[in-house]
Predicted model as a PDB file, atoms N, CA, C, CB and O in Angstrom, pLDDT in the B-factor column:
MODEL        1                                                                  
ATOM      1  N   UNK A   1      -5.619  52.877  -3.064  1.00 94.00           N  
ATOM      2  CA  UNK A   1      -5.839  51.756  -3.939  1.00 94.00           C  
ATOM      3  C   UNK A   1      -6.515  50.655  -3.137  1.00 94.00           C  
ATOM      4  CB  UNK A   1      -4.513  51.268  -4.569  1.00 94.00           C  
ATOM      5  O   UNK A   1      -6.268  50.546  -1.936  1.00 94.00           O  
ATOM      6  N   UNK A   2      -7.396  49.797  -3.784  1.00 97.00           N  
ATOM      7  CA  UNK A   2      -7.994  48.900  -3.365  1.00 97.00           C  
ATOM      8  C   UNK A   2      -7.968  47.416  -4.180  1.00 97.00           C  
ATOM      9  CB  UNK A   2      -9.137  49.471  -3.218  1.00 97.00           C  
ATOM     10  O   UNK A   2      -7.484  47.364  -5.311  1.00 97.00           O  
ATOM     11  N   UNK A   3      -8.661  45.914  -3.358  1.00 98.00           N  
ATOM     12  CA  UNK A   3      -8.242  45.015  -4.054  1.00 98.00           C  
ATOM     13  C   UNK A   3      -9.232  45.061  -5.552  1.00 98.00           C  
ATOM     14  CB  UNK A   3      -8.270  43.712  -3.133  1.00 98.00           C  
ATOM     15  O   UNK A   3     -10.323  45.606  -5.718  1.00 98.00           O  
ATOM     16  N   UNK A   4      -8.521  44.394  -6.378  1.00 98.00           N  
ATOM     17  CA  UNK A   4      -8.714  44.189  -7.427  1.00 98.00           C  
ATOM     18  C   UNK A   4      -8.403  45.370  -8.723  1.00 98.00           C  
ATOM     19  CB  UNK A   4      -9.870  43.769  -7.226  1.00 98.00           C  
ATOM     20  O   UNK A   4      -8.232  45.228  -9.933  1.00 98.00           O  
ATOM     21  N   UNK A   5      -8.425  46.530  -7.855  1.00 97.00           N  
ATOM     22  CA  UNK A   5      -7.409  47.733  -9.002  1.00 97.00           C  
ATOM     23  C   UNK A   5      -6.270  47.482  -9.546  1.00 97.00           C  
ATOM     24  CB  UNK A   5      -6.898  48.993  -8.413  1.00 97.00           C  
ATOM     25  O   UNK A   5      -5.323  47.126  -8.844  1.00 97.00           O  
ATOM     26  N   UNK A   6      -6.186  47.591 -10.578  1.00 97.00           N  
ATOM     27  CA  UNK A   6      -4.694  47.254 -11.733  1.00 97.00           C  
ATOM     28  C   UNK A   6      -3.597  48.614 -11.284  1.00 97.00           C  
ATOM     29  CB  UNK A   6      -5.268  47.455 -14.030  1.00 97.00           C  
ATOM     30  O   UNK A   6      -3.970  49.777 -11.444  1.00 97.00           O  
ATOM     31  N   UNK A   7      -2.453  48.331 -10.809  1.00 97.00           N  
ATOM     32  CA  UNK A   7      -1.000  49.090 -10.460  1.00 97.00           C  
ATOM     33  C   UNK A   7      -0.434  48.843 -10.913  1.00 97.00           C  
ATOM     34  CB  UNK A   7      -0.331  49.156  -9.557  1.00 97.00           C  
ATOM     35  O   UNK A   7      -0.636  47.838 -11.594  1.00 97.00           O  
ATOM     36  N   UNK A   8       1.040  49.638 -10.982  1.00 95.00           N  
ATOM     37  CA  UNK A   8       2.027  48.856 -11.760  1.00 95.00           C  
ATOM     38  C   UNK A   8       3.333  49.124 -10.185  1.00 95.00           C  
ATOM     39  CB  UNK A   8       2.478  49.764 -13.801  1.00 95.00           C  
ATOM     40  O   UNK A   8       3.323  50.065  -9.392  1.00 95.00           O  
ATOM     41  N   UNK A   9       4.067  48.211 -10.206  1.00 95.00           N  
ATOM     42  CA  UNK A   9       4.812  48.354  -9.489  1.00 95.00           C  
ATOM     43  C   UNK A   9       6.650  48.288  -9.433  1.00 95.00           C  
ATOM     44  CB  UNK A   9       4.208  47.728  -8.930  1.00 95.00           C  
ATOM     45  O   UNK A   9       7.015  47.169  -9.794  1.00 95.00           O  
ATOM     46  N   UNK A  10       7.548  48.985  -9.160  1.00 89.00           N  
ATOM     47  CA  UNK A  10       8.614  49.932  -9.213  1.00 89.00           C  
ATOM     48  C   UNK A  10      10.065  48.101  -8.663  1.00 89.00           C  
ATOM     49  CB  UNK A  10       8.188  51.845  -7.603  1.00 89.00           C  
ATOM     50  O   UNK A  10      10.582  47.950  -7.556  1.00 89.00           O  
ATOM     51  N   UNK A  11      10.200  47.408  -9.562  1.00 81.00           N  
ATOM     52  CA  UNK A  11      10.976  46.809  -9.099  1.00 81.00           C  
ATOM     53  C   UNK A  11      12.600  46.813  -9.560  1.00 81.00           C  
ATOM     54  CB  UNK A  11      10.378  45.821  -9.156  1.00 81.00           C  
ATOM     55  O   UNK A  11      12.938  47.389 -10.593  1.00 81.00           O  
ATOM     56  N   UNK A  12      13.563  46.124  -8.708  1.00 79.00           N  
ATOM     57  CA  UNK A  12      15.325  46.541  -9.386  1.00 79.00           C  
ATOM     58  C   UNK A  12      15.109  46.246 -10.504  1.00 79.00           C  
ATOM     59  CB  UNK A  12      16.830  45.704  -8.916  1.00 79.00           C  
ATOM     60  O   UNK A  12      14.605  45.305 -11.117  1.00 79.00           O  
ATOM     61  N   UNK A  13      15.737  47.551 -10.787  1.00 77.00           N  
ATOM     62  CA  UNK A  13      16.535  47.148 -12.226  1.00 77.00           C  
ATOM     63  C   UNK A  13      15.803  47.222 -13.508  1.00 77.00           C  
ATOM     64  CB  UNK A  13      17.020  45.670 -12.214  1.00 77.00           C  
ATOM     65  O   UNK A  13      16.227  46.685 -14.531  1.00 77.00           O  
ATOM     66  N   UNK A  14      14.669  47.912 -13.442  1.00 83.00           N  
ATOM     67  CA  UNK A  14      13.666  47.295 -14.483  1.00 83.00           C  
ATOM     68  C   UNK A  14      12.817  47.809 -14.915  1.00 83.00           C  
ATOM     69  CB  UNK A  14      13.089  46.405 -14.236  1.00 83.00           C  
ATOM     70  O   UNK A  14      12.535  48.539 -13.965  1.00 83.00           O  
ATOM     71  N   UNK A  15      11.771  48.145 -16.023  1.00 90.00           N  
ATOM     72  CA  UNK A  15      10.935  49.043 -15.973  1.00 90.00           C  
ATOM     73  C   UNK A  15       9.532  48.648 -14.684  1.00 90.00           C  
ATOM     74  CB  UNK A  15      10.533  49.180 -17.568  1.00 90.00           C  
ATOM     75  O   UNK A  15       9.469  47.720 -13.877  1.00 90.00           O  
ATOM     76  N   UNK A  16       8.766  49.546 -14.896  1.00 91.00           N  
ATOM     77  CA  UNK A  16       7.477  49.260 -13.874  1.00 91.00           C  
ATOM     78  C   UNK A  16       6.542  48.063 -14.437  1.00 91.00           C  
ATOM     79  CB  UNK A  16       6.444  50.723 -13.733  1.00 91.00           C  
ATOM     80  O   UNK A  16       6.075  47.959 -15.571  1.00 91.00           O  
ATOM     81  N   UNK A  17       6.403  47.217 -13.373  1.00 93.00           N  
ATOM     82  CA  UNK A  17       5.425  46.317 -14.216  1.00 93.00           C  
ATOM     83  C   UNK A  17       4.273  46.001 -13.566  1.00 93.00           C  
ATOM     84  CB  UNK A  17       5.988  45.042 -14.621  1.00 93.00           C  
ATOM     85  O   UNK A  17       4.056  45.833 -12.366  1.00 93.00           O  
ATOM     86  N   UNK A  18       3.321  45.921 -14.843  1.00 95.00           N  
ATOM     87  CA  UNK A  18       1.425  46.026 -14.291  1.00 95.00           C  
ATOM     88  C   UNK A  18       1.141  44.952 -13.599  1.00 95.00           C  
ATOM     89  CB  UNK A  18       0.113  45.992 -15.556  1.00 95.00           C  
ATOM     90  O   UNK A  18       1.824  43.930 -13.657  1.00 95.00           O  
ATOM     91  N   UNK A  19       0.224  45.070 -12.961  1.00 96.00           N  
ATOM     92  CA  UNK A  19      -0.183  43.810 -11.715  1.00 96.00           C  
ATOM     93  C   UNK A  19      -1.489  44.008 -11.726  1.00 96.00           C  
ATOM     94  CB  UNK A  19       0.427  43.937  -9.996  1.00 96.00           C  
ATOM     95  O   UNK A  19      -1.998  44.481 -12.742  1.00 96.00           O  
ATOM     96  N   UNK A  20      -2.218  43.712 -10.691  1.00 97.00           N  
ATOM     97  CA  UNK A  20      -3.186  43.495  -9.836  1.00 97.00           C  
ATOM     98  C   UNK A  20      -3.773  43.109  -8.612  1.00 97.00           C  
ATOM     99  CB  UNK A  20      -3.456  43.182 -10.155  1.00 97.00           C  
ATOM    100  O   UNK A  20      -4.044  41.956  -8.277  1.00 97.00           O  
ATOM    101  N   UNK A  21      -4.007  44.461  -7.768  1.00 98.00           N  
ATOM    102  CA  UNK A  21      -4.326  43.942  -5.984  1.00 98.00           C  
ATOM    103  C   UNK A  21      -4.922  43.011  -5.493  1.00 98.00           C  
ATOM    104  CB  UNK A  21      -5.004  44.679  -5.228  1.00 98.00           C  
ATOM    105  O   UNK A  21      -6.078  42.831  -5.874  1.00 98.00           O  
ATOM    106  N   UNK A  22      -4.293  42.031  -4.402  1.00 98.00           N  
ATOM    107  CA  UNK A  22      -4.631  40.844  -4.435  1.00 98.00           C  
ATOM    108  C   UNK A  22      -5.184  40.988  -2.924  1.00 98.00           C  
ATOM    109  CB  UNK A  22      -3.483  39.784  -4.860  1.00 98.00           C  
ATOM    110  O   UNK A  22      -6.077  40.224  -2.557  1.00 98.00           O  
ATOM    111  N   UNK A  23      -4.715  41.858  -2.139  1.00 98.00           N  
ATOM    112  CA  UNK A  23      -5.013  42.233  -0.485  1.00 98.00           C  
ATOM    113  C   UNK A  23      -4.204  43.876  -0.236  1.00 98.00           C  
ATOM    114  CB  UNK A  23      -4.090  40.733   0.782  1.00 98.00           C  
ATOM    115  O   UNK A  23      -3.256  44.372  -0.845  1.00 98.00           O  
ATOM    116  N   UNK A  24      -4.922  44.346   0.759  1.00 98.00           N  
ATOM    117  CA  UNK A  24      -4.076  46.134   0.975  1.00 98.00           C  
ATOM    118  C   UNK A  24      -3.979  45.423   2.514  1.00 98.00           C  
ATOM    119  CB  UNK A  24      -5.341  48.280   0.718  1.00 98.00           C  
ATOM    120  O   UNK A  24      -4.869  44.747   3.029  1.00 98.00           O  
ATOM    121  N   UNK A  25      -2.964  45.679   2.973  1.00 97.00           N  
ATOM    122  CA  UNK A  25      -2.917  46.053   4.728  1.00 97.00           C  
ATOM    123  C   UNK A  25      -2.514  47.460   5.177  1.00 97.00           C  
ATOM    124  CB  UNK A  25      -1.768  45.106   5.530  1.00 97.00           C  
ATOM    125  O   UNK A  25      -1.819  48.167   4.448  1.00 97.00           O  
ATOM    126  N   UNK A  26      -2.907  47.832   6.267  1.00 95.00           N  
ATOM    127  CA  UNK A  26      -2.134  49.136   6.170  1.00 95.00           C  
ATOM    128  C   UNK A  26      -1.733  48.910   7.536  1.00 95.00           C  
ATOM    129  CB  UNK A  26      -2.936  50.637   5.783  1.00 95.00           C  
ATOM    130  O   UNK A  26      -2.147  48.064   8.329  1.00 95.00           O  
ATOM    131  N   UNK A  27      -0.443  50.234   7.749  1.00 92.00           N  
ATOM    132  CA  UNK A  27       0.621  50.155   9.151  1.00 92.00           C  
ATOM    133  C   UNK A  27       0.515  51.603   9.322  1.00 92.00           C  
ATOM    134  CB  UNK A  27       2.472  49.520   8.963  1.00 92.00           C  
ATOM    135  O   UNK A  27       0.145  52.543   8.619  1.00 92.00           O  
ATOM    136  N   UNK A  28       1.109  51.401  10.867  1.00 91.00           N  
ATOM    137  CA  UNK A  28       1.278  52.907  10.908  1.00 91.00           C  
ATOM    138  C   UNK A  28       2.247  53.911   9.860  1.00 91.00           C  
ATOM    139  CB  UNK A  28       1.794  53.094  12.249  1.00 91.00           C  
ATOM    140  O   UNK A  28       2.269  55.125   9.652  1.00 91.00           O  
ATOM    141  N   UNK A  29       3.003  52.770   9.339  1.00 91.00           N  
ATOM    142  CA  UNK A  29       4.148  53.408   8.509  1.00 91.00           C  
ATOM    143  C   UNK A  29       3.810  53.681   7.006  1.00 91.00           C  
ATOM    144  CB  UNK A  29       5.408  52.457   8.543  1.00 91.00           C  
ATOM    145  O   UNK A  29       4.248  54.628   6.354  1.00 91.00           O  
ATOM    146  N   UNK A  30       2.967  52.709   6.558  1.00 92.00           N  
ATOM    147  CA  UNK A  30       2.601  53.056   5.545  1.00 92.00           C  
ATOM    148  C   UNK A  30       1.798  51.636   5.051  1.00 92.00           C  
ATOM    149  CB  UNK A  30       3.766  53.653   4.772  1.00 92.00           C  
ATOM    150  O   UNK A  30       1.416  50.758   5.825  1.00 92.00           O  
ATOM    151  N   UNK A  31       1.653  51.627   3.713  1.00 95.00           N  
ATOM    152  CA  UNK A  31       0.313  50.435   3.247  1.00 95.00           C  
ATOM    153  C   UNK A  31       1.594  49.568   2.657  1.00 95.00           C  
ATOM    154  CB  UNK A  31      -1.316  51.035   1.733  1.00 95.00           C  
ATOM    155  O   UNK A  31       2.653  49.997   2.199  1.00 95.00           O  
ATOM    156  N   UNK A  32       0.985  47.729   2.880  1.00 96.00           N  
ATOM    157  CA  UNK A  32       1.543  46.391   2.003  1.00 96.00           C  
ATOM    158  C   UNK A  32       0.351  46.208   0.612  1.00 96.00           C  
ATOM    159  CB  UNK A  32       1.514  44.668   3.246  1.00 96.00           C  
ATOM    160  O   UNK A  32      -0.544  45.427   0.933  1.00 96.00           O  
ATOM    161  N   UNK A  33       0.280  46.452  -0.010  1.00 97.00           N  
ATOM    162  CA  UNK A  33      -0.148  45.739  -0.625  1.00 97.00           C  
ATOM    163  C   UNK A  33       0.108  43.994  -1.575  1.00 97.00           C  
ATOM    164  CB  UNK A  33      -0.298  46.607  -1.003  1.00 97.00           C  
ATOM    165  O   UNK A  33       1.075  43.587  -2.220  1.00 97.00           O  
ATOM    166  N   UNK A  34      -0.595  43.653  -1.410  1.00 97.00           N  
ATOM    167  CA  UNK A  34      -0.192  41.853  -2.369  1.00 97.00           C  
ATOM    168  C   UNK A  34      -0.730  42.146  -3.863  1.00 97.00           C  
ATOM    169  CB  UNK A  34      -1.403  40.021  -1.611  1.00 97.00           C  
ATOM    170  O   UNK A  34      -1.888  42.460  -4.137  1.00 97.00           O  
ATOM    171  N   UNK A  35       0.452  41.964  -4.876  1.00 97.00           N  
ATOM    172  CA  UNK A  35      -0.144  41.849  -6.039  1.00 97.00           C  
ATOM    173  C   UNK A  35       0.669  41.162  -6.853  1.00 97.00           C  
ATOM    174  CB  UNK A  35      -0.511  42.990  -6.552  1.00 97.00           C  
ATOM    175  O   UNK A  35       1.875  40.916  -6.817  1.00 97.00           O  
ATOM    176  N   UNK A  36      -0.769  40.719  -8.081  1.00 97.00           N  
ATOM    177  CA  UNK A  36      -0.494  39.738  -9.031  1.00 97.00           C  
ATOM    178  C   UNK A  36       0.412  40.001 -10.155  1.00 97.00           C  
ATOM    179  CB  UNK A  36      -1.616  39.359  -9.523  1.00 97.00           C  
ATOM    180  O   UNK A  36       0.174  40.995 -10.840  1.00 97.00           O  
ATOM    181  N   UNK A  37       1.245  39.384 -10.396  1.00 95.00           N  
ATOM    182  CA  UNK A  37       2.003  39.744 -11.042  1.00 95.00           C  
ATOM    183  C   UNK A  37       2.377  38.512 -12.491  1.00 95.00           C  
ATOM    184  CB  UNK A  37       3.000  40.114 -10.002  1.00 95.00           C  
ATOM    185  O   UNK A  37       2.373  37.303 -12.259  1.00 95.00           O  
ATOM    186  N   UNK A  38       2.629  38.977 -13.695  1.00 93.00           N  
ATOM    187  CA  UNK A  38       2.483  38.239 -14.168  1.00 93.00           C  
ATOM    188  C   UNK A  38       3.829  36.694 -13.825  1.00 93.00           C  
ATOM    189  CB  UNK A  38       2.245  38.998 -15.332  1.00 93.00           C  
ATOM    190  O   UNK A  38       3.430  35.566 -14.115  1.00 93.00           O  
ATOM    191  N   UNK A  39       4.938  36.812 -13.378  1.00 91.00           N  
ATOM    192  CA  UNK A  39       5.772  35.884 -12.804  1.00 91.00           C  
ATOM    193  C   UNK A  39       5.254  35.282 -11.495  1.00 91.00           C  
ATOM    194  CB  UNK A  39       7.032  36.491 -12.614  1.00 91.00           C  
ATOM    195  O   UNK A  39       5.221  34.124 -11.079  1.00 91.00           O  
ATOM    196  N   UNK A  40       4.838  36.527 -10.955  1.00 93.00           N  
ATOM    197  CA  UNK A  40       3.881  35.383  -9.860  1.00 93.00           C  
ATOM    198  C   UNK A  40       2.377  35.815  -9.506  1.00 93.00           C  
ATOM    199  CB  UNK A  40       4.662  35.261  -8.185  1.00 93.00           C  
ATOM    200  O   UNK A  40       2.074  36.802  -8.835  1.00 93.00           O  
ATOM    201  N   UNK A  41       1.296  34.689 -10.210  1.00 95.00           N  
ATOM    202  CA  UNK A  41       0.507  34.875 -10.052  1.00 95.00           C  
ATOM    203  C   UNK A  41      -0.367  35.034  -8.490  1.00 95.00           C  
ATOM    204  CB  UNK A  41       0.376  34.256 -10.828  1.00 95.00           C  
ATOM    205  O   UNK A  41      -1.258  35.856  -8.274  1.00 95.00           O  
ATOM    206  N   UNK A  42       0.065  34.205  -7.696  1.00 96.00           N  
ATOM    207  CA  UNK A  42      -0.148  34.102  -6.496  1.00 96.00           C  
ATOM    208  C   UNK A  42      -0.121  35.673  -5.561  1.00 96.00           C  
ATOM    209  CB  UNK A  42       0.870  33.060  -6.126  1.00 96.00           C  
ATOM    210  O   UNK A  42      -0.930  35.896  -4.660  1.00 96.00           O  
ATOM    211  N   UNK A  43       0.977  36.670  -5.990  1.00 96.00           N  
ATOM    212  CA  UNK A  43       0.880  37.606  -5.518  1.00 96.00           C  
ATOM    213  C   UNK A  43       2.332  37.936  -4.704  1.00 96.00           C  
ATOM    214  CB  UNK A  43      -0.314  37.514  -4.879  1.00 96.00           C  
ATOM    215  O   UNK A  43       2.913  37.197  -3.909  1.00 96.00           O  
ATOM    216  N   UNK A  44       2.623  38.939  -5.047  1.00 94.00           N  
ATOM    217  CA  UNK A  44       4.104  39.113  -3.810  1.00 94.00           C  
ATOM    218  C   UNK A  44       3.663  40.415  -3.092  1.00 94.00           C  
ATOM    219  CB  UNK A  44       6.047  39.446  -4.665  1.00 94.00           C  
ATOM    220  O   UNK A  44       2.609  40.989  -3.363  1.00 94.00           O  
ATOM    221  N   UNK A  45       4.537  40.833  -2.166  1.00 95.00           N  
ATOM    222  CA  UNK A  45       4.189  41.976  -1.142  1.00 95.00           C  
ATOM    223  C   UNK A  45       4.837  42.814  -1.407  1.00 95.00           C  
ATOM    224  CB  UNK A  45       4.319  41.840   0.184  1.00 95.00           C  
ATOM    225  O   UNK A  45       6.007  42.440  -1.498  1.00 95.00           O  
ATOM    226  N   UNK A  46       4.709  43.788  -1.589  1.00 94.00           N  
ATOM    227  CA  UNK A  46       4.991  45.725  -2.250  1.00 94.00           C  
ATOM    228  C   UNK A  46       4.490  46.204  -0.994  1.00 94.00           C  
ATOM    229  CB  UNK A  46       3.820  46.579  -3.949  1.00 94.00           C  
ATOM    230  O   UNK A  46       3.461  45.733  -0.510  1.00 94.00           O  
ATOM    231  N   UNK A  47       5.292  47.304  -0.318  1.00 92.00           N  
ATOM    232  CA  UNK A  47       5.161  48.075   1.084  1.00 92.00           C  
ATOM    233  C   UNK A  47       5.306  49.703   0.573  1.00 92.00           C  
ATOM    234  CB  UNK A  47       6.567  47.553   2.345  1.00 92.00           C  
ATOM    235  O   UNK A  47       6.381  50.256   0.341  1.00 92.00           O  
ATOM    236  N   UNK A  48       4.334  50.153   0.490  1.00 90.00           N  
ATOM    237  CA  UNK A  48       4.499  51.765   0.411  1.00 90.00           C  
ATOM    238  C   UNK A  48       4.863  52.181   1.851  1.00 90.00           C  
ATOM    239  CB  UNK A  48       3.025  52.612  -0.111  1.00 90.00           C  
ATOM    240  O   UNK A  48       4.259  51.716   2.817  1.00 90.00           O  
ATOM    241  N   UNK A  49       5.992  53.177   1.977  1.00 89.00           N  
ATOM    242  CA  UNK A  49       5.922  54.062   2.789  1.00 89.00           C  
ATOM    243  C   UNK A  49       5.571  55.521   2.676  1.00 89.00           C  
ATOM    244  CB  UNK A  49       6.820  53.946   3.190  1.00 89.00           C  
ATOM    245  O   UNK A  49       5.692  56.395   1.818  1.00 89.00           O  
ATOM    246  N   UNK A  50       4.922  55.392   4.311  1.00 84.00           N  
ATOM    247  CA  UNK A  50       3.674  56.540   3.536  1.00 84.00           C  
ATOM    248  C   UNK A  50       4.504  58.221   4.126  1.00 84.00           C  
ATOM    249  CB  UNK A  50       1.362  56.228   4.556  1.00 84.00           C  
ATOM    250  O   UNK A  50       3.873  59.258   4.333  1.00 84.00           O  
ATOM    251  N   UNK A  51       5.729  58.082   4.256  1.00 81.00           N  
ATOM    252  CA  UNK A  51       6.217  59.659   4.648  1.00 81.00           C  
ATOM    253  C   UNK A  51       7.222  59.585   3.207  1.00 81.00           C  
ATOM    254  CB  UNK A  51       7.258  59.955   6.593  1.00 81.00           C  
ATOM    255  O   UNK A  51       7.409  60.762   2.897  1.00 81.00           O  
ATOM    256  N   UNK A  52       7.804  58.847   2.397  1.00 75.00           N  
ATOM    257  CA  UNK A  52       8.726  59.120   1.104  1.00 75.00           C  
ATOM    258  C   UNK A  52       8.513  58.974   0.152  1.00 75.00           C  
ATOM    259  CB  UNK A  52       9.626  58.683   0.928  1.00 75.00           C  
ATOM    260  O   UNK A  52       7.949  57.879   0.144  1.00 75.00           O  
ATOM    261  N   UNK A  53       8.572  59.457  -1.157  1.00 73.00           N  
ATOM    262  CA  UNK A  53       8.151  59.342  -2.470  1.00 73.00           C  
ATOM    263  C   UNK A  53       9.124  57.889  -2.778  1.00 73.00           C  
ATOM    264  CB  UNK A  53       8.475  60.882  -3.471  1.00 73.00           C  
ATOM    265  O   UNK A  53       8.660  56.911  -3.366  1.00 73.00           O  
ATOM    266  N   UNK A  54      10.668  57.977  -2.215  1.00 75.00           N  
ATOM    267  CA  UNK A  54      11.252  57.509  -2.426  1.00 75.00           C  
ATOM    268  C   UNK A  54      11.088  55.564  -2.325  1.00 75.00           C  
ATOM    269  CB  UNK A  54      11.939  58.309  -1.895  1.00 75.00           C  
ATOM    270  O   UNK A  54      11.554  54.613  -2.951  1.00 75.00           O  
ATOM    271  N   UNK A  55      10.138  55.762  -1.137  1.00 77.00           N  
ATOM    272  CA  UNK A  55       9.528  54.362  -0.902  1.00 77.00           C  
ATOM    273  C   UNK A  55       8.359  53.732  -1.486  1.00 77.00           C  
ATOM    274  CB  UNK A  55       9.251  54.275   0.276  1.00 77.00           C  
ATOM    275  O   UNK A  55       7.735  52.713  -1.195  1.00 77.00           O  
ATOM    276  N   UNK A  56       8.227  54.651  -2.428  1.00 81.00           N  
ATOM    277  CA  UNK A  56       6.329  54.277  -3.246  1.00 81.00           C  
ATOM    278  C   UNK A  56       6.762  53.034  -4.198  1.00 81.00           C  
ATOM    279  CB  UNK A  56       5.402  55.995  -4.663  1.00 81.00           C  
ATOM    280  O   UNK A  56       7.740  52.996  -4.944  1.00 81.00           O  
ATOM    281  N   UNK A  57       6.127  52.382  -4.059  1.00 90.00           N  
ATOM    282  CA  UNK A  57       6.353  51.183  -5.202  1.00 90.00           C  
ATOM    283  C   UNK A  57       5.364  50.743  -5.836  1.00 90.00           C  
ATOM    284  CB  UNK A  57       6.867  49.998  -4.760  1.00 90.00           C  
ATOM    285  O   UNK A  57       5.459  49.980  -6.797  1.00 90.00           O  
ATOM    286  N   UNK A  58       4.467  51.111  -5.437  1.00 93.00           N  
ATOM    287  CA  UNK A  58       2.834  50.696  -6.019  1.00 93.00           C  
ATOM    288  C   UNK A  58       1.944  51.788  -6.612  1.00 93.00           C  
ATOM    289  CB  UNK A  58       1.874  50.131  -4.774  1.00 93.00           C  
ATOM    290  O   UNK A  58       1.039  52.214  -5.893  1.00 93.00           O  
ATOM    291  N   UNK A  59       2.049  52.134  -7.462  1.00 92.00           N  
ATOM    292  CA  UNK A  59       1.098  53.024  -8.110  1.00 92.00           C  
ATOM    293  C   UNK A  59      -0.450  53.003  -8.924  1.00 92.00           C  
ATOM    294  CB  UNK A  59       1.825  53.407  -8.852  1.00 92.00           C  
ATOM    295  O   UNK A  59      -0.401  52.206  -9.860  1.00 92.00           O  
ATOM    296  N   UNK A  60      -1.310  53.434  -8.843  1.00 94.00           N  
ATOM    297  CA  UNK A  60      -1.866  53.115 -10.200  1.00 94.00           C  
ATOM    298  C   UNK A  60      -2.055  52.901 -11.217  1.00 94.00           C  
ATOM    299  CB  UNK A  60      -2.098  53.230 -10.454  1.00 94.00           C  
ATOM    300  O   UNK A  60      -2.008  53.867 -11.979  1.00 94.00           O  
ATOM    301  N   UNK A  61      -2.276  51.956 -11.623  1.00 92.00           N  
ATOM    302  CA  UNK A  61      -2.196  51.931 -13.575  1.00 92.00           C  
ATOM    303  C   UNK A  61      -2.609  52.877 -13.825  1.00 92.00           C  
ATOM    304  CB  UNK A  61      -3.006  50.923 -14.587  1.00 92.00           C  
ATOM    305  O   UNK A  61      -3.524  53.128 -13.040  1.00 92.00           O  
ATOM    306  N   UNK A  62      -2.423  53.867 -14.742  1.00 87.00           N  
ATOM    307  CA  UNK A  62      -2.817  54.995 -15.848  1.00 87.00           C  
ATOM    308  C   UNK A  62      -2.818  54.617 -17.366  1.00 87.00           C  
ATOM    309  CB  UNK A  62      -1.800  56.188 -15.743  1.00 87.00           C  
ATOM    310  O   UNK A  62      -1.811  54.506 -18.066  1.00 87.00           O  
ATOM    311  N   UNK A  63      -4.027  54.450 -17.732  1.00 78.00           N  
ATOM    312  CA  UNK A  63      -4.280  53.878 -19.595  1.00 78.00           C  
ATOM    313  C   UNK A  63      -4.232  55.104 -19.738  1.00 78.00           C  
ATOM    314  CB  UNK A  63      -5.827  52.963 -20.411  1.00 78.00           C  
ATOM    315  O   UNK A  63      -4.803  55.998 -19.112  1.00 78.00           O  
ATOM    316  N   UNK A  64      -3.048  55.159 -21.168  1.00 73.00           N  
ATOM    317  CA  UNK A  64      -3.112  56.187 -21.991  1.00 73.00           C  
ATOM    318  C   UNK A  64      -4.100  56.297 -22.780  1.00 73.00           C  
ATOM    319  CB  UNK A  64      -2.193  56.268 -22.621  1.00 73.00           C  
ATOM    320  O   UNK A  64      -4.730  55.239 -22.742  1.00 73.00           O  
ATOM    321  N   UNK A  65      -4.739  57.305 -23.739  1.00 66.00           N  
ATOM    322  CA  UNK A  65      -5.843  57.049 -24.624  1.00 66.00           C  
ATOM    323  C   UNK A  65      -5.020  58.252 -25.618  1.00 66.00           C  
ATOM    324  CB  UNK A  65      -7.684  57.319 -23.937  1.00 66.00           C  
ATOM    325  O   UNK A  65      -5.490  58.579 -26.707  1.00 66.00           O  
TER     326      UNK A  65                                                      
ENDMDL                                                                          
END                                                                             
């Protein structure tokens, strides 16, 4: 994923909610991405880790048709 691609991202308690990439960093461990969110526009930080499914929090948006 890159900036400005629409994701949705995996937070407590809650369903997934759509955003938009605001910056990607990547680590040896895995990628931060910053995204917009509609509570905070400014952007918060989502950390994929890149060895667990269990740590994915950032996905791609997928439009149904």
């Amino acid at each position: 994923m890159k900036v400005n691609d629409l994701v949705t991202v995996k937070t407590d308690g809650g369903p997934r909610r759509e955003g938009k990439v605001l910056a990607v960093e990547e680590f040896y461990e895995g990628v931060m991405y910053l995204v917009s969110l509609e509570d905070y526009p400014a952007g918060i930080w989502f950390f994929n880790e890149g060895d667990s499914k269990d740590g994915t929090f950032v996905e791609p948006h997928v439009v149904s048709k």
